[in-house]
C-alpha positions as CSV (number, residue, x, y, z in Angstrom):
1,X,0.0,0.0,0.0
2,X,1.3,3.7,-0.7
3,X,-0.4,6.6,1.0
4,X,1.0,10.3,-0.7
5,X,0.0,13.4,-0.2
6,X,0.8,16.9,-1.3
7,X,0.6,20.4,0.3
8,X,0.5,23.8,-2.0
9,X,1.1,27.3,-0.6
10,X,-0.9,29.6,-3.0
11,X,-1.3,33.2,-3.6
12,X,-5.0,34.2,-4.6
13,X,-5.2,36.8,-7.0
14,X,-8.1,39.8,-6.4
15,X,-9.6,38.7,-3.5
16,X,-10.4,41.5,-0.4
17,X,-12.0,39.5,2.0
18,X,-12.2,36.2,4.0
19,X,-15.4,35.5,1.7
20,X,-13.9,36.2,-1.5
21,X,-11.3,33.4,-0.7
22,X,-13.9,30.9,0.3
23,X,-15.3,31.8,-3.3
24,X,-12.4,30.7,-4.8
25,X,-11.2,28.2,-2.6
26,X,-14.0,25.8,-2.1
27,X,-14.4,25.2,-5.7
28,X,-11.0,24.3,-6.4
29,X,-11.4,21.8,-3.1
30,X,-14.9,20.5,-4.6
31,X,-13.4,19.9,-8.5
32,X,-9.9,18.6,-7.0
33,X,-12.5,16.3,-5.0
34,X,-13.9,14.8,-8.0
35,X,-11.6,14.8,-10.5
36,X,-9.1,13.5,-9.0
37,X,-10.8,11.2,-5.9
38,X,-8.4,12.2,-3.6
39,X,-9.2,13.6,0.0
40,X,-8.7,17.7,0.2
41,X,-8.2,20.5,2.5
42,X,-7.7,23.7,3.1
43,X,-4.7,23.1,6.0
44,X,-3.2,26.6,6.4
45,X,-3.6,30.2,6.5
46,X,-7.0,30.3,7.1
47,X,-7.2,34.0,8.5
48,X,-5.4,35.6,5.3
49,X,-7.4,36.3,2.8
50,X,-4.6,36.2,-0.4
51,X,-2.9,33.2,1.1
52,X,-4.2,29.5,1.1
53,X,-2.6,26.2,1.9
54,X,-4.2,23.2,0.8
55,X,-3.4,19.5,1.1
56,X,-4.4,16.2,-1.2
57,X,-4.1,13.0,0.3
58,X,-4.2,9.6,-1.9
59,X,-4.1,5.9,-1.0
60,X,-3.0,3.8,-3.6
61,X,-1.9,0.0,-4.4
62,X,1.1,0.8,-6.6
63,X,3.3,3.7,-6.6
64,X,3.2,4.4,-10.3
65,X,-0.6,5.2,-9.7
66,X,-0.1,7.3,-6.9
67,X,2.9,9.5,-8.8
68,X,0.1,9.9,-11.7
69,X,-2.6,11.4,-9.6
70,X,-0.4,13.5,-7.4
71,X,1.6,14.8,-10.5
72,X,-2.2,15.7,-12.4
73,X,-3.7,17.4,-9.0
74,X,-0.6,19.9,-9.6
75,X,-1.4,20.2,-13.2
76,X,-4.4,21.2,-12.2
77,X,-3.6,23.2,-9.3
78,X,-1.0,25.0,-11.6
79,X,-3.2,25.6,-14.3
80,X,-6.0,27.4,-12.5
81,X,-5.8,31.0,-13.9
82,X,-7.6,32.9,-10.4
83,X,-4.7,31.2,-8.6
84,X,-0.7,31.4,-8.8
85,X,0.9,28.4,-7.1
86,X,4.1,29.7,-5.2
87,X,5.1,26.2,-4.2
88,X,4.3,22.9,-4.2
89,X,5.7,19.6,-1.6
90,X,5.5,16.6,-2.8
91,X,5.5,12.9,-0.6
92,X,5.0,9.1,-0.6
93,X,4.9,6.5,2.2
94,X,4.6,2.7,1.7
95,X,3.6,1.0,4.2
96,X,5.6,-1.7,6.2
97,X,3.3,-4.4,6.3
């Protein structure tokens, strides 16, 4: 089994408030969602309204699989034009069973 996850720190372009973000944010979360059938969250930076961290987590059986998703979540994440992706962390785990 491989679990994998990775985290983005992203700048949000116009946005002025708290709401604004959640405008933008939670549709990224809900397409990333089901695309991509990973679990998502917002994990960071909640009370700044131009910053966001958010986090995908997979579970997969090989870790060719898991490198595929994880690499097209940041395609995506990348690619979104309301958004500029300042960094992205990238990790996999098998387990020891």
């Amino acid at each position: 089994m491989w679990i994998g996850w990775i985290e983005f720190d992203i700048l949000l372009g116009d946005v002025q408030s708290l709401k604004e973000k959640r405008s933008v944010i939670r549709p990224l979360l809900a397409e990333l969602k089901r695309r991509f059938e990973v679990s998502v969250a917002e994990v960071g930076d909640h009370d700044q309204y131009r910053r966001s961290q958010v986090g995908a987590g997979l579970v997969a059986a090989d870790r060719a699989h898991l490198v595929e998703v994880l690499t097209a979540v940041e395609r995506f994440v990348a690619a979104r034009p309301e958004i500029e992706l300042l960094s992205s962390r990238q990790r996999e785990l098998r387990s020891e069973d």
